[in-house]
N, C-alpha and C positions, 0 to 999 in steps of 0.2 A: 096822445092824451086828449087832445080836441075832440076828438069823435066819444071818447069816454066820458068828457065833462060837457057835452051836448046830451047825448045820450041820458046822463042823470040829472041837468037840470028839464028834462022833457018828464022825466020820473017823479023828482023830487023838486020841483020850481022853489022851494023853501032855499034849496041852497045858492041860488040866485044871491040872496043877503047874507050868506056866509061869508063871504070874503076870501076864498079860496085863492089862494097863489099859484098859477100853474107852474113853475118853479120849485114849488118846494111841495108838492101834491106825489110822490114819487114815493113810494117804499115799498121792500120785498126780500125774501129770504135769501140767502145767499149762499147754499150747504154745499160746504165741500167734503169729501171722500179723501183720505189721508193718498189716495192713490189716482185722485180723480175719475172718480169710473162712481155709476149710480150702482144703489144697493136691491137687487128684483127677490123678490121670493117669500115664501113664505120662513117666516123666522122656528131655527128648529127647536127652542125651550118657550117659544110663547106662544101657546095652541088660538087658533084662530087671528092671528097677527100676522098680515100680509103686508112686505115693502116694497114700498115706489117713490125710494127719493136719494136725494144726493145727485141729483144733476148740473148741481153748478150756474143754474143760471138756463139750462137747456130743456127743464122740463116740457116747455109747451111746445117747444120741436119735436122731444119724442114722444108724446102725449098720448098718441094714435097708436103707434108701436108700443109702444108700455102697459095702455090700457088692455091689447091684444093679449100681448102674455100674461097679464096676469088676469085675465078671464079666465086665458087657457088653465093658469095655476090653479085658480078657484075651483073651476068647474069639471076639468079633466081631472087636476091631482097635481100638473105637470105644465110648463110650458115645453109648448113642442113644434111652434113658428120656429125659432131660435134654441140654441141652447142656452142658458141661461146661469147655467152651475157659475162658472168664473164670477158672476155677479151678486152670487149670494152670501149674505153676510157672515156665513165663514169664514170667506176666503180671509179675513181678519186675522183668523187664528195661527197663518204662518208667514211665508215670507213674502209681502206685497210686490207686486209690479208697479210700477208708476207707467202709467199712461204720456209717454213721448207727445204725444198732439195737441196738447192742451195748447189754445192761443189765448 
């Protein structure tokens, strides 16, 4: 958080007199997957609506890998780094896995 509140008062020298609490300066999404597992793909009833989320908290680890496949989605049709089926939001429609690894 130091490098982030250095970094924006070099930007923003206004917030120098904000008063900002490093402490309590923290907030962020938290989405979880009833299965733990993120949601990739493009969605099959909403034409142009491509997903990348439900990471729990891991998004910016898989970030590089995510953003890969779903180039490949975009641009190919398909990803095709990985297979990606198990993670697309179908898999909703029957009976979930839960993901054992979750710490």
């Amino acid at each position: 958080l130091d490098t982030v509140l250095e970094a924006g008062l070099r930007r923003f020298p206004i917030l120098e007199r904000a008063g900002l609490a490093e402490k309590l300066c923290w907030a962020g999404a938290y989405e979880i997957t009833p299965d733990h597992m993120p949601i990739l793909g493009k969605h099959p009833e909403l034409e142009g609506y491509v997903d990348a989320s439900g990471f729990s908290g891991h998004g910016i680890m898989h970030a590089p890998a995510t953003g890969l496949l779903i180039a490949e989605e975009i641009l190919d049709g398909r990803a095709h780094t990985i297979d990606i089926d198990p993670l697309r939001i179908t898999r909703f429609r029957g009976v979930l896995r839960r993901e054992l690894n979750v710490i």
